[in-house]
C-alpha positions in Angstrom: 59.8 34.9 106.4 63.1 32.8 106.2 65.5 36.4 105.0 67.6 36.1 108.1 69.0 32.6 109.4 69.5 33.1 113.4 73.2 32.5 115.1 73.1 31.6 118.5 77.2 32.3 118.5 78.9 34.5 116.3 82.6 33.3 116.7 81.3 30.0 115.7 80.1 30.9 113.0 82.1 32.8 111.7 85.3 30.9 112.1 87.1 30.0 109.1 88.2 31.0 105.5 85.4 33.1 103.3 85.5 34.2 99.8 84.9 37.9 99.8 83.6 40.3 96.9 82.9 44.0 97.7 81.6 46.7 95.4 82.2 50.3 96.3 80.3 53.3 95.3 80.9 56.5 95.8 77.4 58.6 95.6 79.3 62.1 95.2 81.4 61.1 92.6 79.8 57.9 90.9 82.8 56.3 90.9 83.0 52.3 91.3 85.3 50.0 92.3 85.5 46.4 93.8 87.3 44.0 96.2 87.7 40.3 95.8 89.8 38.4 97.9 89.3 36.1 101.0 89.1 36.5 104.9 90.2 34.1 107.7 88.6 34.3 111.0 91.1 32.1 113.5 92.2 31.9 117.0 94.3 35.0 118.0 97.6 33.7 118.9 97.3 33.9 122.8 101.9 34.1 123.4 101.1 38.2 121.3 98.6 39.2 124.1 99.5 40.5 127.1 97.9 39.0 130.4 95.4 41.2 130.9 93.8 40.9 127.6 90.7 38.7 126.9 91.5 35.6 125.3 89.1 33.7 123.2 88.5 35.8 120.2 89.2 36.0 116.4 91.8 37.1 114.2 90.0 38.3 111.1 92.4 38.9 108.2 91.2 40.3 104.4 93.2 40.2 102.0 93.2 40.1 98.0 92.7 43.2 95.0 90.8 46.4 95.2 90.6 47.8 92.0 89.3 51.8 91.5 88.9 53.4 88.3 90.5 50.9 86.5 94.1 50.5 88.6 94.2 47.0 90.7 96.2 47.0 94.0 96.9 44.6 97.0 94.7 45.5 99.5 94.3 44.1 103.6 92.9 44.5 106.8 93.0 43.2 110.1 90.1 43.3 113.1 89.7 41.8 116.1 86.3 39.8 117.1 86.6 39.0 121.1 84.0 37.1 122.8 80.7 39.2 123.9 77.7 38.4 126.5 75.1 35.6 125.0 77.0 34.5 121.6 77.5 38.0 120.5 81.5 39.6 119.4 83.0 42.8 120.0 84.4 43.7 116.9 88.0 45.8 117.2 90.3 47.3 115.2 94.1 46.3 114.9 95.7 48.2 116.9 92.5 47.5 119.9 90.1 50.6 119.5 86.7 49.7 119.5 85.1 49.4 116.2 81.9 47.8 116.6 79.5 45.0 118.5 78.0 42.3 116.3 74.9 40.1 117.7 74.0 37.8 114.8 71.0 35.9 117.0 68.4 37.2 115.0 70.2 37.0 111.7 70.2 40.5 111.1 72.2 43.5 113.3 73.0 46.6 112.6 76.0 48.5 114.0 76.9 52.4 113.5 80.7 53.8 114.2 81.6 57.5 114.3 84.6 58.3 112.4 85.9 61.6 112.7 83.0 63.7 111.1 81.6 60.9 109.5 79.1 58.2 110.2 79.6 54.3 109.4 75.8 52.3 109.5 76.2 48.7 109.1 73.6 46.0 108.2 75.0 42.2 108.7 72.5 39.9 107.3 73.5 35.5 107.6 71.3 34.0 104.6 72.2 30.6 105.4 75.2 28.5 107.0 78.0 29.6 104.5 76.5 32.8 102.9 76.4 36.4 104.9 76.9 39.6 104.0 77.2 43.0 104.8 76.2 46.5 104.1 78.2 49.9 105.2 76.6 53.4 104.6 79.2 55.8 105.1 78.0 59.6 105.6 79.9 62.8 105.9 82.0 65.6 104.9 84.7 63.3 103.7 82.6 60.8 102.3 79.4 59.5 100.9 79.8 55.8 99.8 78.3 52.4 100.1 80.3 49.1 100.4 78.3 45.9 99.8 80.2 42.7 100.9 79.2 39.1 100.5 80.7 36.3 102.0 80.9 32.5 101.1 82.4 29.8 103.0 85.4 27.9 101.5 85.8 24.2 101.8 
């Protein structure tokens, strides 16, 4: 079929800088808005980790403009990727709570994270070498949106 292309290791892969554009709908409210910006995946600095800690993963930084109903503002976000069993990442937040696995050797995973009441799905689909993207479905009393992300490799 040729829709997914396979990635024996995630971190790998996804190391480097990425050009991201994000729609955002929300279903309730039919309100819109996007975010275009870029996102590093490097090395975490090993000297801010304490011994314990895994070492090997990525520091995955967004940054750029989210604009909603017409008003643009800065807008970032860090995660942690760490190193997982057979090429896969565990995918953290910030501050080191879990967020949620990623196993990209099929092309294709999808991930769900509870958050308070509601539900986070995620679809990761790699088209090619330097094109993935993402899909979040986000269900609940708080929230009803969906946040397409595509991803192109700079340089």
């Amino acid at each position: 079929m040729g829709e997914f292309w396979p990635v024996p290791d995630a971190l790998a892969y996804l190391a480097g800088r990425w050009r991201v554009t994000r729609s955002v709908r929300d279903l309730a409210s039919g309100a819109q808005g996007e975010f275009t910006g870029t996102t590093d995946f490097r090395a975490e600095e090993t000297e801010e980790k304490e011994e314990t800690e895994e070492t090997g993963g990525l520091l995955h930084h967004e940054s750029g403009t989210f604009v909603w109903q017409g008003v643009a503002r800065p807008a970032e976000r860090i995660l942690r990727f760490l190193p997982g069993p057979g090429g896969t990442a565990d995918v953290r937040f910030a501050d080191g709570r879990p967020f949620h696995d990623l196993d990209l050797t099929s092309g294709r995973h999808l991930a769900g994270h509870p958050c308070s009441a509601d539900l986070y799905r995620g679809e990761f689909t790699v088209l090619d070498a330097d094109h993935w993207r993402t899909v979040w479905r986000v269900r609940g009393p708080a929230k009803d949106l969906v946040l397409r992300t595509g991803y192109a490799r700079e340089g």
